[in-house]
N, C-alpha and C positions, 0 to 999 in steps of 0.2 A: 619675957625674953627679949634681950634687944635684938635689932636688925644682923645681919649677918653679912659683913662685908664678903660680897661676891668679884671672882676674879675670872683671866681663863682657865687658871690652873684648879680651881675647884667649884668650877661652872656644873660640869656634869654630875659632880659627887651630889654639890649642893640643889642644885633646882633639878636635872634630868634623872637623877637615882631619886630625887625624897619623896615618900610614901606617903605626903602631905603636900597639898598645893602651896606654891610658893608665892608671893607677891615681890618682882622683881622692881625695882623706881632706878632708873636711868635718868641721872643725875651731875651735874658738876656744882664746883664750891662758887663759882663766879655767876650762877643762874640765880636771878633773884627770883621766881617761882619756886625754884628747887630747894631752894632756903628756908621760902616760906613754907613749903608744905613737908619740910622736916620732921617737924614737931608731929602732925597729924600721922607721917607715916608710922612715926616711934610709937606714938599714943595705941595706933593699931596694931605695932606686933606685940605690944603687950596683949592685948583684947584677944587676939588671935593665935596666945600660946596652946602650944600643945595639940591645936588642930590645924595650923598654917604656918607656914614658915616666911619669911619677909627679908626678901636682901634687897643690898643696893648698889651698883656696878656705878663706879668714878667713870664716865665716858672719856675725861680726859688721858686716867691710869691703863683703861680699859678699850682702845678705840677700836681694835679686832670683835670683843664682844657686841659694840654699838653698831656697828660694820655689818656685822652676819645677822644679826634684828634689825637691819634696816632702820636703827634710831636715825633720823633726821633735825628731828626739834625734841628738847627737853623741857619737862619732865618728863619721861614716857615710864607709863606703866604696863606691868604685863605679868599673866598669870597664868604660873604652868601647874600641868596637872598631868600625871604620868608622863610626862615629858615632851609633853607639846605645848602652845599657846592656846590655853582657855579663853582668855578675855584681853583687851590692851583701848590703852586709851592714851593720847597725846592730851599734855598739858596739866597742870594743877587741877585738882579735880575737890570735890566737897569729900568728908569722911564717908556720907553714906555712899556716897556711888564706889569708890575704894571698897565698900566692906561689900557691896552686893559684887562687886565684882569678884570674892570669892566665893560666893553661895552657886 
């Protein structure tokens, strides 16, 4: 399953309603971190179909959403889980800390 371009108009549907933890990556096209760790993000929501779900908020399309999480510096990641922040980490991160941060 690829990632799930996240918006405000289907914020709540997608991460605050979904019945699976989400891995959100807070992101623009001009971060060269953000670039890089594209591919890792993708490689995970594959890994993570069917039991997590993976989107990715444009901070640029998006700056209301980056605003209300308090994004500062990109990458940011963040992981909800009935609809709050389980886990969040600023910065490019390695794969495994990504996947433990949905366990």
């Amino acid at each position: 399953m690829a990632e799930v371009t996240i918006t405000i108009d289907n914020f709540e549907k997608e991460v605050l309603q979904s019945d699976v933890p989400v891995l959100v990556d807070f992101w623009a096209p001009w971060c060269g971190p953000c670039r890089a760790l594209g591919p890792v993000i993708e490689e995970i929501a594959g890994e993570v179909a069917g039991r997590a779900k993976v989107g990715k908020v444009n901070v640029d399309e998006e700056p209301e959403l980056a605003r209300k999480f308090r994004v500062m510096s990109i990458p940011s990641l963040f992981v909800f889980e009935g609809g709050q922040i389980k886990a969040s980490k600023v910065g490019a991160q390695p794969k495994d800390v990504i996947l433990s941060m949905l366990d």
